[in-house]
C-alpha positions as CSV (number, residue, x, y, z in Angstrom):
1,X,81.3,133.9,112.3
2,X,82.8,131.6,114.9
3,X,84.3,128.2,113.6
4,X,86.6,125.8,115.9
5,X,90.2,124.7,114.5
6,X,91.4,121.6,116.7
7,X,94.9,120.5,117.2
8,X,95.4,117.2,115.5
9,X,97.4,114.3,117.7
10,X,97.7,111.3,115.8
11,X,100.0,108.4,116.4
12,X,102.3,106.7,113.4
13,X,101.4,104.0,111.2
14,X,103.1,101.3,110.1
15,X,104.2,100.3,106.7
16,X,106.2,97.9,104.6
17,X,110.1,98.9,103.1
18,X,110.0,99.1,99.1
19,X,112.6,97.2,97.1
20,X,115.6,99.1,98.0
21,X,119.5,98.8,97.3
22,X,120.6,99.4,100.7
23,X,119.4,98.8,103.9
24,X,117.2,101.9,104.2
25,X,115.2,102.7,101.7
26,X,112.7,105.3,100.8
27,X,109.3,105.8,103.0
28,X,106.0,106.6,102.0
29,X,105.6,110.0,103.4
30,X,102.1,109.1,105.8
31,X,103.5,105.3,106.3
32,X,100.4,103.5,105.4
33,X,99.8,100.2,106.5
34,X,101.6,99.2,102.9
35,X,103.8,101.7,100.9
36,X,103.0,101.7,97.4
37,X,103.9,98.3,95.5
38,X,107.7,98.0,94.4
39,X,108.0,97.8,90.4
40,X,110.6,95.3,88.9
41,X,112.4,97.8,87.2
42,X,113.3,99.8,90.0
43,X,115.4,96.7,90.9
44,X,117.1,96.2,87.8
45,X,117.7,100.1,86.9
46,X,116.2,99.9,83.9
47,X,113.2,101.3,82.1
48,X,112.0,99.0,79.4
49,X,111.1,96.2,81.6
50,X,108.7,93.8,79.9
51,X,106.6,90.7,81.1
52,X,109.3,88.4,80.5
53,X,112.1,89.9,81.8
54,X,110.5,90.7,84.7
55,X,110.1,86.6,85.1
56,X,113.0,86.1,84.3
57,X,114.1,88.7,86.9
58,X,112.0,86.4,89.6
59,X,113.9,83.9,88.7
60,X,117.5,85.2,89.4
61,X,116.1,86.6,92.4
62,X,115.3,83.2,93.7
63,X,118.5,81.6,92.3
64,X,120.5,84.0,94.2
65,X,118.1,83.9,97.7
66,X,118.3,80.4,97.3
67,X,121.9,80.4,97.7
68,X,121.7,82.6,100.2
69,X,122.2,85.9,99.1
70,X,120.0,88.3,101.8
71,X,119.8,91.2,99.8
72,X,118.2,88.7,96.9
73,X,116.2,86.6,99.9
74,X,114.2,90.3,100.5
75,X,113.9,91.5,97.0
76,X,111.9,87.9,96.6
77,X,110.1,88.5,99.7
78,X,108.9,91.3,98.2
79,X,108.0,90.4,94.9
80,X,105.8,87.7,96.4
81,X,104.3,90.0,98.5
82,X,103.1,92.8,96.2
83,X,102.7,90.2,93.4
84,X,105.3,91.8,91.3
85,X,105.7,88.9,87.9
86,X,104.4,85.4,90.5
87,X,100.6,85.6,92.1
88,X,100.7,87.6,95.5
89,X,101.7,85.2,98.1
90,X,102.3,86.8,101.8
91,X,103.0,84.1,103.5
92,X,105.9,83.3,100.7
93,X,106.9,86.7,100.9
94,X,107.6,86.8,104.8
95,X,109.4,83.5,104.3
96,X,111.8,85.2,102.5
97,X,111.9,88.1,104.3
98,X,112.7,85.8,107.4
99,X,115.3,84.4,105.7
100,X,117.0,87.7,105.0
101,X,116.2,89.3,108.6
102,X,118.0,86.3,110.3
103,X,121.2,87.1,108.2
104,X,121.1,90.7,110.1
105,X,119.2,92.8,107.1
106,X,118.0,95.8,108.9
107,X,115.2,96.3,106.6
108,X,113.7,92.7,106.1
109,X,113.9,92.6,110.0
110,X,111.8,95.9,109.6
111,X,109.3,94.2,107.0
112,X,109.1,91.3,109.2
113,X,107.7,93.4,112.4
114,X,105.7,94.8,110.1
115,X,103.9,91.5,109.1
116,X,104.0,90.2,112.7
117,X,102.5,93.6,113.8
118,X,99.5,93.0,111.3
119,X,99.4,89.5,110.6
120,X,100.1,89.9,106.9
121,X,101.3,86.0,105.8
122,X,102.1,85.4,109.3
123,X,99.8,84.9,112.5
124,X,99.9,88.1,114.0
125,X,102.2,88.4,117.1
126,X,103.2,91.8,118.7
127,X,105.8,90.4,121.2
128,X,107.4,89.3,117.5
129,X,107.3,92.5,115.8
130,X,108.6,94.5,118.9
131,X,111.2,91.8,118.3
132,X,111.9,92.6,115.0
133,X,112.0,96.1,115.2
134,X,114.2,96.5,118.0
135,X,117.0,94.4,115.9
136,X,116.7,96.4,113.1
137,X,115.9,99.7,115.4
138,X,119.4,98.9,117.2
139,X,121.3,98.9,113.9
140,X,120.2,102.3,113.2
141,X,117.5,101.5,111.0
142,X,115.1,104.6,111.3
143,X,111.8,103.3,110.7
144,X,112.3,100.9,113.0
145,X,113.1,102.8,116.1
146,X,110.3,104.7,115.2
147,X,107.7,102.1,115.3
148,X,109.4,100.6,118.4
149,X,109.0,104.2,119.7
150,X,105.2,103.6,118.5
151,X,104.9,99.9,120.1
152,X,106.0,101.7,123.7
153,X,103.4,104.5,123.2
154,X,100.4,101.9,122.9
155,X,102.0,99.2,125.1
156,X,102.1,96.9,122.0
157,X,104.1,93.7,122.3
158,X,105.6,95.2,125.4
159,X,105.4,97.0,128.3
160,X,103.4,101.0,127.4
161,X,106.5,103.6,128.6
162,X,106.1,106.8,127.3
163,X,109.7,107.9,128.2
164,X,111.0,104.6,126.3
165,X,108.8,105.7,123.0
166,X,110.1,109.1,123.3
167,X,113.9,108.0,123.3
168,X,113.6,105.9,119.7
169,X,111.3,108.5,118.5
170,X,114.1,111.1,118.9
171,X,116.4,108.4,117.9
172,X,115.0,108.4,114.2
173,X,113.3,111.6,114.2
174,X,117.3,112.8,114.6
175,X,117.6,110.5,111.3
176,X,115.2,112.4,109.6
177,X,112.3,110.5,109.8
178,X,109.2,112.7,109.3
179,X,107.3,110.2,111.3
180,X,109.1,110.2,114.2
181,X,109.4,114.1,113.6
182,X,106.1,114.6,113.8
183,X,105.3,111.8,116.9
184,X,108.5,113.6,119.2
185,X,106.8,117.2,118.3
186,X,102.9,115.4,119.7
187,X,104.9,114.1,122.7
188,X,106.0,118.0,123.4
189,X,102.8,119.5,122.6
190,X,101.4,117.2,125.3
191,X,104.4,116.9,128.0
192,X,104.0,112.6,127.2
193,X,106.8,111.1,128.1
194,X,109.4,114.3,128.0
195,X,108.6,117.7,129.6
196,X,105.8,119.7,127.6
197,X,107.6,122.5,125.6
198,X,105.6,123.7,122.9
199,X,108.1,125.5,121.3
200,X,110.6,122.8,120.8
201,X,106.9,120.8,119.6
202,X,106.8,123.5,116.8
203,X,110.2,122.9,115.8
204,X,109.8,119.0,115.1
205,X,106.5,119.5,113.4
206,X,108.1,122.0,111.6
207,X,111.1,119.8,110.3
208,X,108.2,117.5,109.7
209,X,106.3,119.6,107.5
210,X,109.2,120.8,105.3
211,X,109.3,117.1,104.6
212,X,105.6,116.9,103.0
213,X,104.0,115.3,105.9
214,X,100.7,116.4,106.1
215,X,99.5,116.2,109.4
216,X,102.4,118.2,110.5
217,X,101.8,120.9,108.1
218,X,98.3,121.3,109.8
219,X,99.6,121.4,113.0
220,X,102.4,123.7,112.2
221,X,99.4,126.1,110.6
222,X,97.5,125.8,113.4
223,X,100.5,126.9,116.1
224,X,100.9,129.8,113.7
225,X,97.4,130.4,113.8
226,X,96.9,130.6,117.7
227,X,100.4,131.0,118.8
228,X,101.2,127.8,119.8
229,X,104.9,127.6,120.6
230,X,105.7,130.5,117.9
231,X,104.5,134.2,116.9
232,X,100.7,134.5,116.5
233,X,100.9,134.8,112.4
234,X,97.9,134.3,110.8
235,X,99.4,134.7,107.1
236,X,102.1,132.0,108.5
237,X,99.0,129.8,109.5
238,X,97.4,129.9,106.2
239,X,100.6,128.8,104.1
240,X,100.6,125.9,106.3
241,X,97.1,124.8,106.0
242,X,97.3,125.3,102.3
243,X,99.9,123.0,102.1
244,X,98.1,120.6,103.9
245,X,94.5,120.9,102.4
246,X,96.6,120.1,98.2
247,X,97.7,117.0,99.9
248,X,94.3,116.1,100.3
249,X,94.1,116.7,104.5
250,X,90.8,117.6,105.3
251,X,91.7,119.2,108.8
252,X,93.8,121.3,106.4
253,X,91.0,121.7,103.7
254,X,88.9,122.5,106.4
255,X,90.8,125.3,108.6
256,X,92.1,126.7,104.9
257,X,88.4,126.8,104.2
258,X,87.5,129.1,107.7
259,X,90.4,131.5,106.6
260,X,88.8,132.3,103.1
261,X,85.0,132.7,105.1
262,X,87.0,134.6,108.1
263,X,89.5,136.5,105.8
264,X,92.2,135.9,108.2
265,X,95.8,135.8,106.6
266,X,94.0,135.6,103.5
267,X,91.4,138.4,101.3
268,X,88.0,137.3,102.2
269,X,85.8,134.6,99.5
270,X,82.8,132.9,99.9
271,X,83.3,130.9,96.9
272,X,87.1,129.6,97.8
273,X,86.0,129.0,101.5
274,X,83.3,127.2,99.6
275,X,85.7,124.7,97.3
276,X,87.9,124.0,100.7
277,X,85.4,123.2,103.0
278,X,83.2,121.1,100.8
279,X,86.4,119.2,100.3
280,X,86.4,118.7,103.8
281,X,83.3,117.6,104.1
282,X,83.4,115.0,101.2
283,X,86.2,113.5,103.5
284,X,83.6,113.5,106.5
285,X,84.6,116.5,108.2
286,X,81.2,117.2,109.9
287,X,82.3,120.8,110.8
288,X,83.1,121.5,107.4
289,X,80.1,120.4,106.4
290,X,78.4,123.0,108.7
291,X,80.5,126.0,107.5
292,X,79.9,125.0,103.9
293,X,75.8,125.0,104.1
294,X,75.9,128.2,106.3
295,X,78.7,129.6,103.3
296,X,75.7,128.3,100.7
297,X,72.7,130.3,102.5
298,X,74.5,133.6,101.5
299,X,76.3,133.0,98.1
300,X,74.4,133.8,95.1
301,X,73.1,130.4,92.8
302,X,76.0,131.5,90.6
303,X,78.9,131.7,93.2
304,X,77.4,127.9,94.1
305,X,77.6,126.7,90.4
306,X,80.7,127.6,90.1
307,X,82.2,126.6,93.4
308,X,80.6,123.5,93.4
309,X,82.4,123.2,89.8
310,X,86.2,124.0,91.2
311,X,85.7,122.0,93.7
312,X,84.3,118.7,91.3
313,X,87.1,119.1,89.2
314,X,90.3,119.6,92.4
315,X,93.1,117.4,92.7
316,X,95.8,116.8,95.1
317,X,98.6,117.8,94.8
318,X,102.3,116.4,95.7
319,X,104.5,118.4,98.0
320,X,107.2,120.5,96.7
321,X,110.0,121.5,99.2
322,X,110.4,125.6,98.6
């Protein structure tokens, strides 16, 4: 059997800062348009938070952002905009995180490109957001020079210049943002911007991957795989893939799934390269969808039943750093 494993180039997303104590704060590993919604008590340090409190928490936010605290002036913005103890408000979250970006807070400026970027509360403006971002990316906020680095790449909000994205990608990717990692080890996989060197490509997606980042980890199994910028090693290939495909990647699922049919870095079975690869296809992988019916013409009704039952009752699962 013959199945095709592609090398996946995707650029970053964008996403908004949680409620944080310091300037940078923590990232959602695949920086989705939103990170996941900030919780009162993460705020206040304390675990018994309870309707009222949390009010009353709004409150002293506002008090102090009213007086013009920045640090308070974000926190509100970001209450209002995940609707954390008010009704979601957008537009009164980016007015408060206005407030706090034009007193020089590196991370409202960052949530503030965000929303111009998208047109969350705001009308959407991309000359604003590269604005934004380049404040915040020129205080050394990482994020932030790595969607500036993103902005150059597509040419939005200002003028497309691959060398320019490849300088703040490096900037944060030397931060350790797994992002930017990932972005600067696509730029040398295709020579975009910088001079194509696949092996210093494999190292970024590697530092990437170690980080949880699941595209990376494909890619990383996939240079293993073919020799991409490192040793051919199949068994290599397959630990990278495997990490991917728990996290839900169905590129991952998918090429984990033509190992088990193959038996390459891994002892040949029709009824785990089942439970991969109709993951994959759930997730619209067409090719896995191929593999799986061709895997199906050859398994007994019993391998199927209970495949089809492994693979009904899967979850993902989050990374852990060996």
């Amino acid at each position: 059997m013959t199945f095709k494993t592609n090398l996946l180039i995707l650029p970053a997303y964008f996403f908004l800062y949680s409620c944080d104590s310091s300037d940078v704060g923590d990232e959602s590993t695949e920086r989705a348009d939103v990170s996941d919604e900030a919780r009162l008590e993460q705020d206040y340090g304390q675990e018994d938070r309870v309707a009222k409190s949390a009010f009353e928490g709004v409150k002293r936010y506002r008090a102090d952002a009213e007086q013009g605290d920045a640090e308070a002036q974000f926190k509100l913005g970001q209450i209002y905009f995940h609707g954390d103890g008010v009704v979601k408000d957008a537009t009164e979250g980016v007015k408060w995180f206005h407030k706090a970006a034009e007193q020089g807070k590196p991370s409202a400026q960052y949530n503030l490109g965000v929303c111009c970027l998208r047109g969350y509360g705001v009308t959407k403006n991309l000359t604003e957001a590269v604005k934004w971002f380049r404040k915040a990316a020129d205080k050394g906020n990482a994020p932030s020079q790595g969607n500036l680095g993103v902005c150059y790449l597509r040419g939005d909000g200002v003028t497309k210049d691959a060398t320019e994205a490849v300088k703040w990608f490096r900037k944060a990717a030397e931060q350790g943002d797994a992002e930017a990692q990932y972005n600067l080890g696509v730029r040398y996989f295709l020579g975009e911007g910088v001079a194509k060197d696949t092996i210093e490509g494999v190292n970024w997606y590697r530092k990437a991957a170690e980080q949880g980042k699941p595209t990376a980890q494909y890619n990383l199994g996939l240079c293993y795989s073919r020799g991409y910028g490192v040793a051919k090693d199949i068994t290599e290939g397959v630990k990278w893939f495997r990490k991917a495909a728990e996290q839900g990647n169905a590129e991952g699922q998918y090429n984990l799934g033509v190992c088990y049919a193959k038996g390459d870095g891994v002892a040949q079975d029709d009824v785990t390269a089942y439970i991969w690869t109709n993951l994959a296809a759930v997730s619209g992988s067409k090719s896995a969808e191929e593999l799986r019916n061709l895997l199906e013409s050859k398994m007994t009704s019993g391998e199927i039943v209970e495949a089809r039952l492994l693979s009904r009752d899967w979850k993902p699962r989050r990374y852990q750093r060996e």
